[in-house]
N, C-alpha and C positions, 0 to 999 in steps of 0.2 A: 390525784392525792391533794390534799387539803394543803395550801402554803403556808399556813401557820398551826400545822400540827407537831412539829418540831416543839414550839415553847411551850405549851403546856406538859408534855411527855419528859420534858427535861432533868423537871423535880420526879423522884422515884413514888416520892407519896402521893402524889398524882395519878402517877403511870400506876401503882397500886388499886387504887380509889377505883378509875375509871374499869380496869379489869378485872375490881371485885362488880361494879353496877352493871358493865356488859355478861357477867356470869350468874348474874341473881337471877336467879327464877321467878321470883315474886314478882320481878319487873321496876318495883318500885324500893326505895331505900330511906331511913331517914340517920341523921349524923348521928345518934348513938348506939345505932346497930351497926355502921360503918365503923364508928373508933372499935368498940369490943370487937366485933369480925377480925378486924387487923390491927389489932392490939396497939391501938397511938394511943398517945398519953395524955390526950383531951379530946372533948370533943368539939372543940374551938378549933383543934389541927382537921381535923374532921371534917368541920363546916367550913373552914377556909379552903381547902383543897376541893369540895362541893361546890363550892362557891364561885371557883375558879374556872371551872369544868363547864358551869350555867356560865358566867363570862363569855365563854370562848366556841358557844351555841353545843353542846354535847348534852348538857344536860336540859332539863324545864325541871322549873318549880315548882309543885301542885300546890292548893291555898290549904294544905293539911302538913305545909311545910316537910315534906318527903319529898326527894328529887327521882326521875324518869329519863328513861334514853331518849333526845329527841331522833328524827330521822340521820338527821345527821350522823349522831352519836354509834347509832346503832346499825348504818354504812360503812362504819371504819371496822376493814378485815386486817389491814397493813398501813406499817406505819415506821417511822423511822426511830429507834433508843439511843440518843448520845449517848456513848459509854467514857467513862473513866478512868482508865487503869494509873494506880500509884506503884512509881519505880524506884525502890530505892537504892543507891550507888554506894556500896561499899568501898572506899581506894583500900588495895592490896591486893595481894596475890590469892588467889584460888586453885587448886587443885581438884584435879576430877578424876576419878581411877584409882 
């Protein structure tokens, strides 16, 4: 397993990104078929999260500015999700039954 596939997978819109380009059939993507596909709210979020992905060798860049799985990208079966859970603590009594 990759050592630093932990930080990119960390932000969800990442982990998003990456699992809508491993599922495109097309094979290849560009950043305003990715925002509409999963509805973000630019597509600057878009191409920063694309962007980050090519960073961190998963992606290549074609020179038709559309992004592609490299070997790499496209080896990753498993992987590790930081998860988050928010707990919130109510003080008092509770009742159950």
């Amino acid at each position: 397993m990759h050592d630093e596939i932990g930080d990119p997978f960390a932000n969800p819109t990442t982990l998003r990104i990456f699992l809508y380009v491993k599922s495109n059939v097309k094979n290849e993507i560009g950043v305003r078929e990715t925002q509409r596909a999963l509805d973000l709210n630019s597509p600057s979020t878009a191409s920063w999260h694309l962007e980050k992905l090519l960073s961190m060798g998963f992606l290549d860049k074609l020179p038709s500015n559309r992004f592609i799985l490299t070997k790499n990208g496209k080896e990753i079966d498993k992987f590790d999700v930081p998860l988050t859970v928010s707990v919130r603590y109510v003080k008092g009594t509770v009742r159950l039954g």
